[in-house]
C-alpha positions in Angstrom: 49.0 -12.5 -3.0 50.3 -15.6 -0.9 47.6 -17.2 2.0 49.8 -15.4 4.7 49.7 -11.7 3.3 46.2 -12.8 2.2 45.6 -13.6 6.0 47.1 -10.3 7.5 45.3 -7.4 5.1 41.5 -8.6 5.2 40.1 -6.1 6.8 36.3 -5.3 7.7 35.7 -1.9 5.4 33.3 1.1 6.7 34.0 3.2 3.9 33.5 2.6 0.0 34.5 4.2 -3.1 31.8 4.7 -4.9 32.3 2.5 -7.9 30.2 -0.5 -8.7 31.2 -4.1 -8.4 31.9 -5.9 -11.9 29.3 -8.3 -11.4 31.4 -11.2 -13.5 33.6 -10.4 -10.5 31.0 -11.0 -8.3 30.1 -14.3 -9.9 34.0 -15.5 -9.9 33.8 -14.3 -5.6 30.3 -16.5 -5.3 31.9 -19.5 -7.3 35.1 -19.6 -5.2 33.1 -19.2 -2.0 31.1 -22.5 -3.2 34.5 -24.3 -2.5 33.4 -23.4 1.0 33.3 -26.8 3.3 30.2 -27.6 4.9 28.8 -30.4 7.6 28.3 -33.1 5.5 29.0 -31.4 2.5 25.3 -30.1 2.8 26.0 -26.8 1.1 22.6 -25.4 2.5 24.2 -21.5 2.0 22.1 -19.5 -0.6 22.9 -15.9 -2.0 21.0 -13.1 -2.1 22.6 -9.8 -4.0 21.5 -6.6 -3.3 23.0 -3.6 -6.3 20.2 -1.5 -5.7 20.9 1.5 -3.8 17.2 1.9 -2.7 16.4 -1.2 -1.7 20.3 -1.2 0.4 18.5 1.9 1.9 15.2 0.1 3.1 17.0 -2.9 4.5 19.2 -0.6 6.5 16.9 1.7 7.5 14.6 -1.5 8.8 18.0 -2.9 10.3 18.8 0.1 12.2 14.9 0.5 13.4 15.0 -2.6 14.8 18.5 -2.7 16.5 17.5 0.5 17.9 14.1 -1.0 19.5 16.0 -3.8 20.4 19.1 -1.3 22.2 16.3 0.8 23.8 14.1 -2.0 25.3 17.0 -3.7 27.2 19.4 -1.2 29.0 22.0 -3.3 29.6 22.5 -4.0 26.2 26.2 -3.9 25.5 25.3 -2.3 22.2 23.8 0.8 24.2 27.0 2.8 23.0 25.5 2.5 19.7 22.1 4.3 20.4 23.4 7.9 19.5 24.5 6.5 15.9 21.4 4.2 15.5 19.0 7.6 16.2 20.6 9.3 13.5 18.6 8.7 10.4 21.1 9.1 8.1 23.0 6.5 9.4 23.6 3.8 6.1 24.5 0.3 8.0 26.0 -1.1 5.1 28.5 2.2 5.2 27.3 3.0 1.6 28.7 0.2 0.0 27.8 -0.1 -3.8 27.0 -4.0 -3.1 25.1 -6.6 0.2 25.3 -9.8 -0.2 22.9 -11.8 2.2 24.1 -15.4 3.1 20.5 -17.5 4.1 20.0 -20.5 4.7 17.3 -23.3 5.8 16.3 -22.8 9.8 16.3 -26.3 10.2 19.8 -26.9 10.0 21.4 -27.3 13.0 24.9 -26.4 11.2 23.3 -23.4 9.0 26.1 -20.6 11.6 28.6 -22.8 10.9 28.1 -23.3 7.3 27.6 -19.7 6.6 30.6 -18.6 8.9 32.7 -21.0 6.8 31.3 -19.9 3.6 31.5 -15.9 4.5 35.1 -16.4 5.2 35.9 -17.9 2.0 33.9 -15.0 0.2 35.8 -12.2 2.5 39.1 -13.6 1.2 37.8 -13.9 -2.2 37.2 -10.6 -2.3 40.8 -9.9 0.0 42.4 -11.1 -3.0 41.2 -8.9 -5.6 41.4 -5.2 -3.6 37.6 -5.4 -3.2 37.0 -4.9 0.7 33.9 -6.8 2.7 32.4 -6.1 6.3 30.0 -8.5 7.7 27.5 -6.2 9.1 25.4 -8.5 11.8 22.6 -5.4 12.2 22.0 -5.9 8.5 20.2 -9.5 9.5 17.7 -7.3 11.5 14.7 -7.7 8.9 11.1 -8.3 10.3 9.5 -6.9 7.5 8.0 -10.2 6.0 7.2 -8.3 2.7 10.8 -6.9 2.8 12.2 -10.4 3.5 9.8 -11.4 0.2 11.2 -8.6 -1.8 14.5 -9.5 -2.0 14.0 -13.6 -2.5 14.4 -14.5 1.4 12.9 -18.0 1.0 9.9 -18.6 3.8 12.3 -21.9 5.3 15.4 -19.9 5.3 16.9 -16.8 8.1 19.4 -14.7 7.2 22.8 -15.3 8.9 25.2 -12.9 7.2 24.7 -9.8 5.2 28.0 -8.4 3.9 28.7 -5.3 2.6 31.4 -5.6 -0.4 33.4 -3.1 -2.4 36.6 -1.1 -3.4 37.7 0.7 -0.2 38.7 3.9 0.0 41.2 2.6 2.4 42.1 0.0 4.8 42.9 0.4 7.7 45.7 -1.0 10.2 45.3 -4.1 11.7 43.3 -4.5 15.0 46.0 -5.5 17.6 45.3 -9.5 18.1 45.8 -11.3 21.4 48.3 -15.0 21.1 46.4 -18.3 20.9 45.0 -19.6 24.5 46.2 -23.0 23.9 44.1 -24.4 27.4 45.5 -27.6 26.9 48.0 -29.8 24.9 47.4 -33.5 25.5 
């Protein structure tokens, strides 16, 4: 598919097929992303891949505890609307996909959003291009569990930035309606 159609039918995906990832696939996604620019072509991004269905379960259900504390203890949250869906146990943050990847990266890098937002990007449209579907899910980085954060390879220097969810979908959906550019200024 051309950059353009490429650019119009990336879609964030809350619903899955259940059917595994290929994880050459995977691997050709990750390599591509690498291409990814970076401040001073530091590449800090590291990759964590999550295929186990239980351990996608315990980082939600940590994720969704702590958003929940987090929703309840301040109630002006604008996430309050989410309380209902947070309180139901059942509730899978990563919408059952059959794969998470967690973007980390060193905390000492001033750049490390950046970086990552680049880098996620590149790995959304990766995936875009093959019919797989992603969703950056930003309650997913909502891990306080230092074992947890050990269990999966979450080196002690690094915070997670973006976990996305990736897989077939079992449909996209239309387009958000998007506003024109606010050019402020042309000089």
């Amino acid at each position: 598919m051309d950059y353009a159609t490429l650019l119009r039918n990336r879609r964030s995906i809350r619903d899955y097929l259940d059917k595994d990832v290929d994880p050459q696939l995977l691997r050709e996604i990750l390599d591509e992303t690498c291409l990814a620019p970076t401040a001073g072509n530091n590449q800090p991004v590291k990759f964590i891949v999550i295929r186990k269905k239980e351990v996608m379960k315990r980082l939600s259900d940590e994720s969704r505890r702590n958003f929940l504390a987090e929703v309840v203890n301040n109630p002006r949250s604008p996430m309050k609307r989410y309380e209902p869906v947070l309180r139901d146990e059942s509730f899978n943050c990563f919408y059952n996909a059959p794969c998470v990847v967690y973007f980390v990266g060193p905390r000492d890098i001033k750049s490390l959003d950046v970086d990552i937002g680049l880098t996620a990007a590149y790995f959304m449209f990766g995936a875009a291009a093959r019919g797989l579907g992603t969703c950056w899910i930003g309650m997913g980085a909502n891990i306080r569990d230092k074992g947890l954060l050990a269990g999966i390879g979450v080196p002690g220097d690094c915070r997670i930035v973006a976990p996305i969810a990736i897989g077939y979908p079992k449909e996209i959906p239309a387009a958000a309606e998007r506003h024109a550019p606010e050019i402020v200024n042309i000089i």
